[in-house]
C-alpha positions, 0 to 999 in steps of 0.5 A, a space after each residue: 488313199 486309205 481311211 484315217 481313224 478319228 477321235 475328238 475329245 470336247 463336246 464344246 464349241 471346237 470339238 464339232 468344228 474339228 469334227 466338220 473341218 475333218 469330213 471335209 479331208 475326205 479321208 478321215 472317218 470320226 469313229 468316236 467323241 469324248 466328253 465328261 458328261 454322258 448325255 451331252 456327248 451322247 446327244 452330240 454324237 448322235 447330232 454328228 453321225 459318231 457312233 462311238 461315246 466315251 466319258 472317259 478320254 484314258 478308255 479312248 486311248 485303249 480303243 485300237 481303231 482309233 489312229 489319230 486324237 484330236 484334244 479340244 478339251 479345255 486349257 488345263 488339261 491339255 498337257 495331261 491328255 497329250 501326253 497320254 495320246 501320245 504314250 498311247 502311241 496314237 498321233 495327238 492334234 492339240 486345240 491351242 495351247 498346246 499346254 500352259 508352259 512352255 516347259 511343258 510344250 518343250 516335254 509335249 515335242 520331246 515326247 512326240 519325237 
């Protein structure tokens, strides 16, 4: 089986548990972590063997490494940051909710298919 490329973004509590519930697959490689502050996500990913740091997610999305996206951001932006994963063209797991309207999960699951 071949190596997925990963990314998180949030450095708060259920970005690093994606990142472990992650390596546990056995397949997917975390390559990059993304959070506002730099230190804090500098200091994180160093703690979690990620050897790339980004602050801003709209950077990641250009990174062509990365396959897959995790967003573990907070609530309100959920909606904002899935829909530029996917624009991106890169596969989008979303932390719940997966937006704060049902409108825009509907416009979230249109977009993705």
């Amino acid at each position: 089986m071949r190596t997925i490329k990963a990314a998180v973004i949030g450095t708060g509590f259920i970005g690093p548990v994606h990142v472990e519930a992650l390596r546990r697959l056995g397949f997917v490689e975390v390559v990059a972590l993304v959070g506002r502050n730099k230190e804090r996500t500098e200091s994180k990913a160093a703690e979690l063997s990620i050897p790339k740091v980004y602050t801003d997610y709209r950077k990641l999305l250009k990174d062509p490494e990365v396959e897959v996206v995790h967003n573990c951001s907070t609530n309100n932006v959920h909606f904002t940051i899935n829909t530029a994963i996917l624009k991106a063209g890169k596969h989008c797991i979303s932390e719940k909710p997966l937006a704060t309207t049902t409108a825009h999960s509907r416009a979230l699951v249109r977009l993705a298919a």
